[in-house]
C-alpha positions in Angstrom: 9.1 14.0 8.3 9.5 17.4 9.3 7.1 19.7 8.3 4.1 17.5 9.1 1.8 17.7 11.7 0.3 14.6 13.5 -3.0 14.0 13.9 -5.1 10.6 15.3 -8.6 10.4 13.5 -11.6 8.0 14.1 -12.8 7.2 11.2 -15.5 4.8 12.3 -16.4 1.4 13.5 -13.8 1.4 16.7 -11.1 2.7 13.9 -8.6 5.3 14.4 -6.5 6.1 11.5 -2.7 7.7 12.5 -1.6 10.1 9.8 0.9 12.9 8.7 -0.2 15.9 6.7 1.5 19.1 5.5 1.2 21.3 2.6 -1.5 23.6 0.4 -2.9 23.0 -2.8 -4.9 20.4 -3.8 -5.4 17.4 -1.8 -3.4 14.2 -1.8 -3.1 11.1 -0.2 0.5 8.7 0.2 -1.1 5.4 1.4 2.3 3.3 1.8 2.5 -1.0 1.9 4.0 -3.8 3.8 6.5 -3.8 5.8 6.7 0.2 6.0 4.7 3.2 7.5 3.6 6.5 6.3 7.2 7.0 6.7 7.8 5.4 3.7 7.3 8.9 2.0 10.4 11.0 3.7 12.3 11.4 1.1 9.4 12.8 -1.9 6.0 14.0 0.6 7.9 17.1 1.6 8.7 18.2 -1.8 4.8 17.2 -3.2 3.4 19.2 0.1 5.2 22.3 -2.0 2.7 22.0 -4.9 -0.3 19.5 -2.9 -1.9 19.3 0.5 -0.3 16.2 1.9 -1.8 13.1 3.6 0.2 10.1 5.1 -2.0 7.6 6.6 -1.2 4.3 8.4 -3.6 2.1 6.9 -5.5 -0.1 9.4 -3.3 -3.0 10.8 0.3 -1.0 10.6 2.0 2.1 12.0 0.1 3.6 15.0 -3.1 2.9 13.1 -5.4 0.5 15.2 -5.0 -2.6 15.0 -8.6 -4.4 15.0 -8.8 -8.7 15.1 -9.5 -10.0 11.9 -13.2 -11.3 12.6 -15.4 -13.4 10.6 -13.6 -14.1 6.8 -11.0 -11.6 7.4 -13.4 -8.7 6.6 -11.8 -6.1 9.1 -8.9 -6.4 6.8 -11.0 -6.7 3.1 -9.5 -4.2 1.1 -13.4 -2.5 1.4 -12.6 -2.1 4.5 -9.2 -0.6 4.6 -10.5 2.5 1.6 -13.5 2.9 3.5 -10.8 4.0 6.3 -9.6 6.3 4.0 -12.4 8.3 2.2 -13.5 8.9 6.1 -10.0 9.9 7.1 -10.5 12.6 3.7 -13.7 13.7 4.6 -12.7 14.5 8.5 -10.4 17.0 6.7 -12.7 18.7 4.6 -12.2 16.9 1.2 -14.6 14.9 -0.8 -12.5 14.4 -3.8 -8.7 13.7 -3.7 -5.5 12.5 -6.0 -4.3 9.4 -4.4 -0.8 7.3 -4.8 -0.7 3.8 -3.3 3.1 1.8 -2.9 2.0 -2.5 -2.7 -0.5 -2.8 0.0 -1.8 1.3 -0.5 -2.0 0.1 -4.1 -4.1 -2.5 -3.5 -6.3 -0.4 -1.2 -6.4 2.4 -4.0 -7.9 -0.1 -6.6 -10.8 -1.1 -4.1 -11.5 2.7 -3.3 -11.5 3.6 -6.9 -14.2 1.0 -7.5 -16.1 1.3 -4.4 -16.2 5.5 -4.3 -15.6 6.3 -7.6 -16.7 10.1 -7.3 -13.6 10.5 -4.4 -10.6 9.9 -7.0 -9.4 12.2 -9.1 -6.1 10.1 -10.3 -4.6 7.2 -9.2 -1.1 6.1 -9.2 0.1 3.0 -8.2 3.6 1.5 -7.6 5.0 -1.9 -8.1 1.6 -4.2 -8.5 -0.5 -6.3 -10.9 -3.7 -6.4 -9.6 -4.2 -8.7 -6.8 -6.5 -10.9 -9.0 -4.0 -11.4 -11.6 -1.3 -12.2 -9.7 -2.8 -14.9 -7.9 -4.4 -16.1 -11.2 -1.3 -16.3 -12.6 0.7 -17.5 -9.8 3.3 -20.7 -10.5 6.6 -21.7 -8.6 8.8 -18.9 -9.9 6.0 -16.3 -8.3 5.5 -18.1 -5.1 9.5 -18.8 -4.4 9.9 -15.3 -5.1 6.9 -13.8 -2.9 6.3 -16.8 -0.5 4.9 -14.5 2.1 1.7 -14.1 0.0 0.9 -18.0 0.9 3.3 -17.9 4.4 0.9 -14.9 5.8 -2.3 -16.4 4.7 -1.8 -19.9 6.7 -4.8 -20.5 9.4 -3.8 -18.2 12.8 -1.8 -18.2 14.5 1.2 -20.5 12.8 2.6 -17.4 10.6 2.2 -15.3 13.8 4.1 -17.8 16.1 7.1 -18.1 13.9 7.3 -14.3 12.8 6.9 -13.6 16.5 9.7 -15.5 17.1 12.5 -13.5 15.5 11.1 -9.9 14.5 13.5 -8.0 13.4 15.1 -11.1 11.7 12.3 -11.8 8.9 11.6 -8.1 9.0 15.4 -7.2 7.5 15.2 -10.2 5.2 11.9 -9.3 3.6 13.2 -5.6 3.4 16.5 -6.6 1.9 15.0 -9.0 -0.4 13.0 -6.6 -2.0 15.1 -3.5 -2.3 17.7 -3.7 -5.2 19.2 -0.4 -3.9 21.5 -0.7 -1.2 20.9 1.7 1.9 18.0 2.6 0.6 16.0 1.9 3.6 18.2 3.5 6.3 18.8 2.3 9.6 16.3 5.0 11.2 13.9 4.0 9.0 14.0 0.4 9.6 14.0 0.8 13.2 10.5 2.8 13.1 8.9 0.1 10.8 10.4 -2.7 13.7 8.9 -0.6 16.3 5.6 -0.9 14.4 5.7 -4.3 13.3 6.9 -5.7 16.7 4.2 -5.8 18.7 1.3 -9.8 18.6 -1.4 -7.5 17.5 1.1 -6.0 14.6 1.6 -9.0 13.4 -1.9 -10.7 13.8 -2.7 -7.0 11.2 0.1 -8.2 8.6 -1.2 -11.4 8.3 -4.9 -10.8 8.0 -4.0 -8.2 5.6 -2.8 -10.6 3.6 -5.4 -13.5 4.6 -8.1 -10.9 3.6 -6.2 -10.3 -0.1 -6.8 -14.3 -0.5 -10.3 -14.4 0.5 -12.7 -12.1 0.7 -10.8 -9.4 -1.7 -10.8 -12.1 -4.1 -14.9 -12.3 -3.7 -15.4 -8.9 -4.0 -12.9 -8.5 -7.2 -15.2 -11.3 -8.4 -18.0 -9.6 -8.1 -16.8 -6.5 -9.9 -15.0 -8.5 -12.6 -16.8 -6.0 -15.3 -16.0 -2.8 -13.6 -13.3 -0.5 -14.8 -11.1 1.8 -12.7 -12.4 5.6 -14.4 -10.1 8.1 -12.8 -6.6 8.0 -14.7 -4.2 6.0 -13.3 -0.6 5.5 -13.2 1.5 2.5 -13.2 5.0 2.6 -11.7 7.0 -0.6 -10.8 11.2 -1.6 -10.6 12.8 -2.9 -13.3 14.4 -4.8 -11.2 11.6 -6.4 -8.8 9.4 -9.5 -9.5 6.3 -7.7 -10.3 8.5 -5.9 -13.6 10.2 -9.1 -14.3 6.9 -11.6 -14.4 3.9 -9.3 -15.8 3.4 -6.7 -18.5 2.1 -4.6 -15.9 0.8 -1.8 -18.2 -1.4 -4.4 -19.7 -2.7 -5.8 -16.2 -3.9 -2.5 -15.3 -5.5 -2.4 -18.7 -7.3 -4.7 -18.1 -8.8 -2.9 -15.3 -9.1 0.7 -16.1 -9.8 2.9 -18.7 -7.4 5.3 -18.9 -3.7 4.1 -18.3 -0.1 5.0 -18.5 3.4 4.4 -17.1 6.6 3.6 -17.1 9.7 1.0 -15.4 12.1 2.6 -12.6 15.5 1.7 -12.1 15.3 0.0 -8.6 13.3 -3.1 -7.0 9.6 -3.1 -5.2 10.3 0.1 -2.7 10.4 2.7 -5.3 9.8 6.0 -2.9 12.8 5.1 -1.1 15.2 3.4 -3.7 15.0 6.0 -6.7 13.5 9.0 -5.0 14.0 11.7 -7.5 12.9 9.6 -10.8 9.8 8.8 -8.5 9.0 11.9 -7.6 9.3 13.1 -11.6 7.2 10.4 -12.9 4.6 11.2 -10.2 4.3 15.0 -10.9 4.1 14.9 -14.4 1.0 12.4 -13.9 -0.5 14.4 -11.0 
């Protein structure tokens, strides 16, 4: 990503979080999802960093973030967990309040930040997810053919990790592909750097309490806030062509959890940043 400088931060608890950052203006965090890295954003952070002050974190578990065990009911992976990362990482730069976008996984992550620091978000866009609640509400055969690894990952340790362990790169390409309706879309460069990241036991073991957490403990604490609203604005963006389009009226989902919402379909499948770049980039502008 050129342009951006590095920069390794603990943000707490044994937790340092790996980010990129660039830019001037006001501030604004990229949180990206599984499979990728804050490298997911190549092709639109250089052009926000133009008009925002640029942050592209590695959420805990992925990238050169660390990499913590699970522990006791997945918590070091609750989505509580993961946004606490984040306002920390904010506030070791200097900023209390910040715009935020969030691709799957960084989605998720923004939703539980939104409700847990509330005074840290100005807006909130998200990109291709019904709220984790929802979706798992509403799951039937269609859903879980379509994304098995939500109940593959979440299988008692360590039978997911064995059998991802055993061919990497293999069910790395084939989740990539499988979600991606744009050909080439993820370059060969890009892949290899998410592979490099998603390699290692401890990479793995991340992924799959991630998503272990997401069916657990995220679940409680959604449970728990059943009544609260998201108040910042927020965004919905999502592929026409991807599950999440084809199986919910996602602008309704999201109603049904904030106050203030808008948003519109792209033209690709699940990976929008990297599939339909330029639409992406338009929709997220005229929100932020």
């Amino acid at each position: 990503m050129p342009g951006f400088r590095l920069a390794d931060v603990d943000v707490g608890g044994g937790i340092t979080i790996h980010a990129a950052h660039a830019g001037s203006g006001p501030p604004l965090m990229l949180l990206h999802g599984h499979p990728q890295t804050h490298v997911t954003w190549r092709k639109i952070a250089g052009r926000l960093a133009e008009r925002f002050t640029v942050f592209c974190p590695d959420l805990r578990g992925y990238g050169d973030s660390s990499k913590p065990l699970g522990g006791p009911d997945h918590r070091n992976y609750a989505k509580r967990a993961m946004a606490a990362d984040q306002v920390a990482l904010m506030r070791a730069f200097g900023h209390e309040r910040f715009r935020m976008v969030g691709h799957d996984r960084g989605g998720r992550v923004g939703h539980r930040l939104a409700l847990d620091f509330p005074d840290a978000l100005e807006k909130l866009a998200v990109f291709d997810i019904a709220p984790t609640a929802t979706m798992y509400a509403r799951a039937d055969r269609d859903f879980a053919t379509r994304y098995f690894w939500w109940f593959f990952l979440i299988q008692p340790a360590p039978l997911p990790e064995r059998m991802i362990l055993g061919d990497v790169e293999y069910f790395l390409r084939e989740h990539v592909e499988r979600q991606n309706k744009i050909s080439g879309a993820t370059e060969e460069a890009a892949f290899a750097e998410y592979l490099r990241c998603y390699r290692s036991p401890e990479g793995v073991h991340a992924v799959c309490e991630d998503y272990r957490a997401a069916a657990t403990i995220d679940l409680d604490h959604d449970a728990a806030d059943a009544e609260r609203r998201v108040e910042c604005p927020l965004l919905a963006l999502w592929g026409a062509r991807g599950v999440v389009g084809r199986t919910y009226d996602v602008l309704d989902t999201w109603r049904e959890k904030a106050r203030l919402v808008s948003g519109q379909a792209i033209d690709c499948g699940h990976t929008l940043q990297e599939e339909r770049p330029d639409e992406t980039l338009e929709a997220l502008l005229a929100f932020l």
